[in-house]
Biotite code that builds the C-alpha atoms (Angstrom):
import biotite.structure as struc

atoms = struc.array([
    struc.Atom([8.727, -28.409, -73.230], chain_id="A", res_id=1, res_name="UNK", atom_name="CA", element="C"),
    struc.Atom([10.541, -25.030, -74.005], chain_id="A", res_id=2, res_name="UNK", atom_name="CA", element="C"),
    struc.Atom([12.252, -22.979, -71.787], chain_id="A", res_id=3, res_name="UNK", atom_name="CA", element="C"),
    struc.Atom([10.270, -20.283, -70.121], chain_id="A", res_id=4, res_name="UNK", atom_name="CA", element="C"),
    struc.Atom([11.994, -16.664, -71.379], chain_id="A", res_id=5, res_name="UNK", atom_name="CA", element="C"),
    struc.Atom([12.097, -13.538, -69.074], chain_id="A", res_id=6, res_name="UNK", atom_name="CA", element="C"),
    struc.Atom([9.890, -10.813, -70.345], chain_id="A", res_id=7, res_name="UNK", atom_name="CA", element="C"),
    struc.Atom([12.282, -8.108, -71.027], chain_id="A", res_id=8, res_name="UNK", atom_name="CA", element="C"),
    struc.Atom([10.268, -5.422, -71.031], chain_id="A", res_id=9, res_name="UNK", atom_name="CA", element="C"),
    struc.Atom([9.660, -6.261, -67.039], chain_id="A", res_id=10, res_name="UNK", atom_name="CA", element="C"),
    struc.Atom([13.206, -6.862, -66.473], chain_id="A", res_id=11, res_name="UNK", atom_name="CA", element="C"),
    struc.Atom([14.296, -3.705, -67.210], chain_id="A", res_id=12, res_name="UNK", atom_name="CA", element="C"),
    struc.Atom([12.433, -1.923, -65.106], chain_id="A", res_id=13, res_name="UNK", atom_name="CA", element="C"),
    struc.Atom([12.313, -4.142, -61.820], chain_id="A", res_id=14, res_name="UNK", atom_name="CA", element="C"),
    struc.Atom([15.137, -5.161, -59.273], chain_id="A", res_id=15, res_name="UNK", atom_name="CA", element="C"),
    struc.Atom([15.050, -8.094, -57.366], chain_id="A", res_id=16, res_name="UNK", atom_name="CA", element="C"),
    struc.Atom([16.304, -7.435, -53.542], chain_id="A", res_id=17, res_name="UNK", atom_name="CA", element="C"),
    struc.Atom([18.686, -9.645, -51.703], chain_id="A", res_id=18, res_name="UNK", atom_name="CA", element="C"),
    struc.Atom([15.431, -10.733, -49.358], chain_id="A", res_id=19, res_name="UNK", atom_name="CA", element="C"),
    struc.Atom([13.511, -11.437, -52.047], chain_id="A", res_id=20, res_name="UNK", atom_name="CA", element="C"),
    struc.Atom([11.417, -8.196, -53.046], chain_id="A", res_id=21, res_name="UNK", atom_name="CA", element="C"),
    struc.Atom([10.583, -6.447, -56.433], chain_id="A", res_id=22, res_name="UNK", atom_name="CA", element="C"),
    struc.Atom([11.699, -2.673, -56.600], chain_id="A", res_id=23, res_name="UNK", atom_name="CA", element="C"),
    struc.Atom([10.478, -0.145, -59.410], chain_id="A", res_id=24, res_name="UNK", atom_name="CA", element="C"),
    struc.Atom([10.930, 3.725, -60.055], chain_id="A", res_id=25, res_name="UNK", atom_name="CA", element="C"),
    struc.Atom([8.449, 6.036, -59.466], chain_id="A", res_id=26, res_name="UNK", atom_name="CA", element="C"),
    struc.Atom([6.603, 7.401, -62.482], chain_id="A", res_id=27, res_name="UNK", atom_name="CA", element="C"),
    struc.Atom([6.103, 11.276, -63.506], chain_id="A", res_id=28, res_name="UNK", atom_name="CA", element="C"),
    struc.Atom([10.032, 11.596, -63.671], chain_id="A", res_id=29, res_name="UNK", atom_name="CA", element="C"),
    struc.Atom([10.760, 11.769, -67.108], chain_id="A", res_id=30, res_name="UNK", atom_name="CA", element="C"),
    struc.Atom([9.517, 15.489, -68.403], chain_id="A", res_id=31, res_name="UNK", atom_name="CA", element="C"),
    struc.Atom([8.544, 18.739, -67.499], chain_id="A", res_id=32, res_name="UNK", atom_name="CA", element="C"),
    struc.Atom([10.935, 18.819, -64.295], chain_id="A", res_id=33, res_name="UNK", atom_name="CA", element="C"),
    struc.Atom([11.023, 22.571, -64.605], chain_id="A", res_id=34, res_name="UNK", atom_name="CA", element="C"),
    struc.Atom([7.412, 23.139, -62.739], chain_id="A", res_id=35, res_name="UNK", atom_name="CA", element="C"),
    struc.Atom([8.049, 20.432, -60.078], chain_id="A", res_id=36, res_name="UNK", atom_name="CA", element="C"),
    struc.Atom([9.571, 21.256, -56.558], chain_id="A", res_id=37, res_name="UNK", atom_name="CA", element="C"),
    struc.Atom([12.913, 20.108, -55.598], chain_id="A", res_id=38, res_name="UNK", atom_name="CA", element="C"),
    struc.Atom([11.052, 18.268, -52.766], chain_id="A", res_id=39, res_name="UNK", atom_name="CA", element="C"),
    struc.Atom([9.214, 16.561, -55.063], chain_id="A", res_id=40, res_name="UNK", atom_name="CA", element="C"),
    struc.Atom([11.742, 15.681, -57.407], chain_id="A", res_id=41, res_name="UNK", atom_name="CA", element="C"),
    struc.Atom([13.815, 13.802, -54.546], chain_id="A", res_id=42, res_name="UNK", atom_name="CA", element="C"),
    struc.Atom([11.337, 11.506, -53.355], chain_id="A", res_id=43, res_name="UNK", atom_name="CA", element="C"),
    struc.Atom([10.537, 10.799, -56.796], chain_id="A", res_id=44, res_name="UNK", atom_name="CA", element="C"),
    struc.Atom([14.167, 9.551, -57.372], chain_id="A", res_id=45, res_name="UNK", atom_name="CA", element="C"),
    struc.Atom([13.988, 6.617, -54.513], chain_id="A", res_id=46, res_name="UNK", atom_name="CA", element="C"),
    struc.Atom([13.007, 3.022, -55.373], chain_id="A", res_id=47, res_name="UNK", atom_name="CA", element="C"),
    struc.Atom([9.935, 1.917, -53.907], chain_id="A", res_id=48, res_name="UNK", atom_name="CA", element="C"),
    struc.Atom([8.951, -1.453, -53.107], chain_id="A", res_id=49, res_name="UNK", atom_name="CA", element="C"),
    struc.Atom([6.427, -3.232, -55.725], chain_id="A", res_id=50, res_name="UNK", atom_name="CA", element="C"),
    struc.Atom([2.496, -3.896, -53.938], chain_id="A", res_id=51, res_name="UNK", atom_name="CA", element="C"),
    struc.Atom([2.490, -7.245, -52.972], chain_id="A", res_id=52, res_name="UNK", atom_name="CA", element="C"),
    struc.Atom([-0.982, -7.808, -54.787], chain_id="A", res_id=53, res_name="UNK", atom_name="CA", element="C"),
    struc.Atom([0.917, -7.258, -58.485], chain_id="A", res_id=54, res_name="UNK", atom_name="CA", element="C"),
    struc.Atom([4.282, -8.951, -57.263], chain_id="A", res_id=55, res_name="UNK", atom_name="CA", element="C"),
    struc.Atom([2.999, -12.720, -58.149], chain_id="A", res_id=56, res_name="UNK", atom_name="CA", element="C"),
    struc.Atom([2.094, -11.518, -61.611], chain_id="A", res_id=57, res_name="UNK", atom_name="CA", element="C"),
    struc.Atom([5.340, -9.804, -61.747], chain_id="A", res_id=58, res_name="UNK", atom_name="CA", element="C"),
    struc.Atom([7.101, -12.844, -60.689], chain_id="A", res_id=59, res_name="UNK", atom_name="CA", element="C"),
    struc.Atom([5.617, -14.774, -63.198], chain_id="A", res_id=60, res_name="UNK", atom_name="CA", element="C"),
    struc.Atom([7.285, -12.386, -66.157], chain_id="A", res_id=61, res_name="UNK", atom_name="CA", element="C"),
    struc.Atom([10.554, -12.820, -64.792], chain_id="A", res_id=62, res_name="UNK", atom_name="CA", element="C"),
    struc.Atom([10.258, -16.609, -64.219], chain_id="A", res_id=63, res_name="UNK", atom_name="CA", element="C"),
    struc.Atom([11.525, -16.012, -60.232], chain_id="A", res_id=64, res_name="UNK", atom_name="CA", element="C"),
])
């Protein structure tokens, strides 16, 4: 049997908390910064937790 491998593409862009949770970034960050409020902007730059529905398939890509 071969070993499972981490999808990469999923590491990259989740964190794995100390109690066990997924983090992401937000999306809509990237480009065209200029027309969005500075409000806006900072809550886009927090982590937010992953939805619990998607974190077993997200698990399964990182081999947790």
């Amino acid at each position: 049997m071969p070993k499972i491998k981490t999808h990469q593409g999923a590491a990259k862009r989740m964190q794995l908390t100390k109690g066990g949770k997924l983090k992401r970034r937000k999306a809509f960050q990237s480009h065209n910064q200029e027309k969005k409020t500075a409000a806006r902007k900072r809550t886009q730059q927090k982590m937010q937790d992953v939805a619990i529905p998607n974190q077993k398939r997200l698990r399964r890509l990182l081999t947790i």
